[in-house]
N, C-alpha and C positions, 0 to 999 in steps of 0.2 A: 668388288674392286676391278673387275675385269672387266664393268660395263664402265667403271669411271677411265678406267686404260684407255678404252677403245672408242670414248665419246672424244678424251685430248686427242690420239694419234688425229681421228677424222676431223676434228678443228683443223689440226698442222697441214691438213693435206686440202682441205675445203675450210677455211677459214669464214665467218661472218662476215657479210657483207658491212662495209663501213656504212658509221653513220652519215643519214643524207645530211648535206648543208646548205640544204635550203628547208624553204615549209611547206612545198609543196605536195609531198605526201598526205600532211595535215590536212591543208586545203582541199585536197581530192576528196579525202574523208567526211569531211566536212559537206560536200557539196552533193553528198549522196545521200546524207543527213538533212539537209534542207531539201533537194528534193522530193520530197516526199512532205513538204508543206504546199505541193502544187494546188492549183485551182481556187485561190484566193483573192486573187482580180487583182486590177492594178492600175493605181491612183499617184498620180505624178506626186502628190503633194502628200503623199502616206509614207509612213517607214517600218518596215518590220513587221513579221505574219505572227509576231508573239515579243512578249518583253523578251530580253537575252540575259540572263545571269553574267558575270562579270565579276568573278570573285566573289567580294561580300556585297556587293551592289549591286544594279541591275539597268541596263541599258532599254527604257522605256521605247513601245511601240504607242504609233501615233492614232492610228485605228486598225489594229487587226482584223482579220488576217492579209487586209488589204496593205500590197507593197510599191516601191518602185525599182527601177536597176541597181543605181548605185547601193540606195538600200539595202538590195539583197545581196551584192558583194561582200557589204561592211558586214551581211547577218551571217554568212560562210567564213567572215575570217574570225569573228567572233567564236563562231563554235567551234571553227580550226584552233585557237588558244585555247578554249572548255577543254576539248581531248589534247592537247598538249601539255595541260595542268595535272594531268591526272598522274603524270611523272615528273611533271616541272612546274610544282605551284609558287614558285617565286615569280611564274612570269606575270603575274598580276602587277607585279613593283616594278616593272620592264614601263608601262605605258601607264597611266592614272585614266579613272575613269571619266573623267572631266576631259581627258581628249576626243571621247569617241562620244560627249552629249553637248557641249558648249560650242559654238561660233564664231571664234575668235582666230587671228593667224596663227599661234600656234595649237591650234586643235588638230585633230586628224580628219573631225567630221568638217568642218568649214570648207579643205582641200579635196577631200574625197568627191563630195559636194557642188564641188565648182562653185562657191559663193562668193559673191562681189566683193574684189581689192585681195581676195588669195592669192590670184593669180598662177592659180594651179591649174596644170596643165592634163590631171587626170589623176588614176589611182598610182600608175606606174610613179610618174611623178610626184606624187605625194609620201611614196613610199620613200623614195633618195631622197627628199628633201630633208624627212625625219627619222634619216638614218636607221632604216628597216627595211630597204631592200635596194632595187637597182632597177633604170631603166633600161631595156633592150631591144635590138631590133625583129621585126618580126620574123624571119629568121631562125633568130635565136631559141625562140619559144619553146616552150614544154610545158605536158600538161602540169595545170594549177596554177598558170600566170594568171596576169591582166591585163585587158586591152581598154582602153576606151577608142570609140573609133566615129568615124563619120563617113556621110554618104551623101555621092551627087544628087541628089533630092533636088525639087524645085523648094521648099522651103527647109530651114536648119531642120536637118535628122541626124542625131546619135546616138549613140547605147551605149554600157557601159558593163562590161563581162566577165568570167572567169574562163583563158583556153581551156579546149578539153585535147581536139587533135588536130592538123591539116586534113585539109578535104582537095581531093583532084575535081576534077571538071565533072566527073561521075558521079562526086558524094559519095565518092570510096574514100578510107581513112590513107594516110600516107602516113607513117611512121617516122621520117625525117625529113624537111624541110629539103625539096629539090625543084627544077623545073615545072615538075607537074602541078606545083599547091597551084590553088584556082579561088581557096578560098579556107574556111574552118568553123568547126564544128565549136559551142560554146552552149555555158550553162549562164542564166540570169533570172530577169521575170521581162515580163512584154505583156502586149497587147494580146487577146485571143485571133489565131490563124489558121487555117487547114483542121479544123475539128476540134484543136486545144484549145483549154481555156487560158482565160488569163491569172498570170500568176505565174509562179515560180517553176522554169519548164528549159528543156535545151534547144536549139535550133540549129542550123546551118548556114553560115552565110558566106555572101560571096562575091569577090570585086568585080564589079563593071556588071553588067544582066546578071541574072540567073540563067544558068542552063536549063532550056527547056525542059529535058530530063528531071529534071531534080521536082520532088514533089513537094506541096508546102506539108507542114509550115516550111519556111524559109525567109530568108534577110539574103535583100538583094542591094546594088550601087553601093559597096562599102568602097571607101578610095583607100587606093594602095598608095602608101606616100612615104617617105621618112621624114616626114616633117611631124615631131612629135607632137604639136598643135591640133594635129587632124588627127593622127595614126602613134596613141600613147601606150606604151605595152613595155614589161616588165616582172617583177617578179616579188615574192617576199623573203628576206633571209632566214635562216635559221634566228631564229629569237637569244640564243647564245651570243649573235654575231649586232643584234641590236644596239645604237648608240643613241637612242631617242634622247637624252637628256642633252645631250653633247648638240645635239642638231638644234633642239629648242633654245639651247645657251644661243646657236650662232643667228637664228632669229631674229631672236630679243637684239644682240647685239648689231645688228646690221638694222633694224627699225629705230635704235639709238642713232646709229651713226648718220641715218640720214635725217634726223633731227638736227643734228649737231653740223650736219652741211648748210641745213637750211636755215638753221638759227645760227652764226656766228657771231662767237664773243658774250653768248647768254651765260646766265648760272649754271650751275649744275643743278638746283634745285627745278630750275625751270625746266630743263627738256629731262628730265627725271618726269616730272607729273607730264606731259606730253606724250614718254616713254610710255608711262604705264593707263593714262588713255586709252592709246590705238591698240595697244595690246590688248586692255581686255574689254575693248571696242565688240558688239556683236555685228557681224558684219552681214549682209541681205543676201538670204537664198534664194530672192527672186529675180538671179540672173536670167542675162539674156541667153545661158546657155543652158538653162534650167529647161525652157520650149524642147528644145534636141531632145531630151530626156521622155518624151511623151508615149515611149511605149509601143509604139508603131513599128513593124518590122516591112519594109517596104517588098511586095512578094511576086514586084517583075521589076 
């Protein structure tokens, strides 16, 4: 009895840390678990270094172990839920599995994707749209976000990543967000640079040149912008705090409404079957911003 005494007094006096509310713990975990599918190479038009269980289903890769960026973000949040199941297996019934394999506007993969007539702005993005997390500025960040980003390239260059920390001018870590960030450190897949292969691996990058100092691998010309267009970054919520169903109703109902702009004085039966057309319309992943995605990490 005296240990169970003296376990409550030290609660009273060092209480547990509250729970996070966000998932970015998860996502951390997650992303140290996919690392370690590194050296698998990397094919714009591939997804996935392995199928991904999914509950009682399984989210099919396209040729393993060969992946691409976005890919591998979708394959870290994926396992980020696996180990968030193992205490909270209702979150299956949170999201269907039909959002993270089908092409359509309200999927997850079509937005995450950047597929033609989404009109999704990235992953940040796509995560508020379907009310599962929030966009922020970079700033903001901590580790386990997501950025998508772009670079002064002479031709479209982007990637698409999970933060890890800020980086100074040095490719020293910075702890919080101040004068000195110059740039930040990130987990994805890419092209093979500085000795690493291609595939699932971290790098450093960093706005305007690289510093000469800095060794590769490296990603270099990222623009610093707040134009979420270019520079999309944000977070995912705690999965308690998810309202997917709620966001997918408001969708639907805003691809209605602009039926009903364009058709006026029709039936209802008619932008009904129009509605559900465009809905489960599959929509082309061979955007023009799909190129950006080619894996290339630019290393001056």
């Amino acid at each position: 009895m005296r240990g169970i005494h003296a376990l409550v007094i030290s609660l009273l006096i060092n209480p547990l840390p509250a729970l996070a509310q966000d998932f970015n713990p998860f996502i951390l975990d997650a992303v140290k678990i996919v690392a370690e599918r590194k050296g698998g190479g990397y094919d714009i038009n591939k997804s996935f270094t392995r199928n991904l269980s999914y509950g009682s289903g399984v989210i099919e890769a396209s040729n393993p172990p060969s992946t691409m960026c976005v890919a591998a973000v979708v394959e870290v949040m994926v396992e980020a839920i696996k180990l968030y199941s193992k205490q909270h297996p209702e979150i299956y019934s949170k999201i269907p599995l039909s959002s993270w394999t089908k092409g359509n506007l309200t999927s997850l993969r079509a937005n995450f994707y950047l597929y033609e007539g989404s009109k999704s702005k990235g992953t940040a993005h796509t995560l508020e749209r379907f009310g599962i997390g929030k966009q922020l500025k970079f700033s903001q960040l901590k580790p386990g976000d997501f950025i998508n980003f772009n670079r002064s390239t002479d031709k479209p260059s982007g990637h698409s990543v999970i933060f890890i920390h800020y980086l100074n001018s040095k490719g020293e870590r910075v702890a919080d967000f101040n004068d000195s960030v110059a740039g930040f450190r990130y987990f994805s897949a890419q092209m093979a640079q500085g000795g690493e292969p291609a595939g699932m691996g971290y790098r450093n990058g960093f706005f305007g040149p690289c510093p000469a100092s800095i060794p590769k691998p490296r990603d270099c010309k990222i623009i610093r912008t707040d134009n979420s267009y270019l520079f999309n970054a944000g977070r995912m919520s705690d999965p308690k705090d998810w309202e997917y169903e709620n966001a997918v109703s408001k969708v639907k109902a805003g691809v209605r409404a602009a039926f009903e702009g364009a058709y006026p004085g029709e039936s209802r039966g008619f932008i009904d079957k129009l509605t559900a057309l465009e809905l489960n319309r599959e929509l082309d992943p061979a955007t023009a911003q799909a190129e950006m995605f080619d894996g290339s990490t630019p290393e001056e």
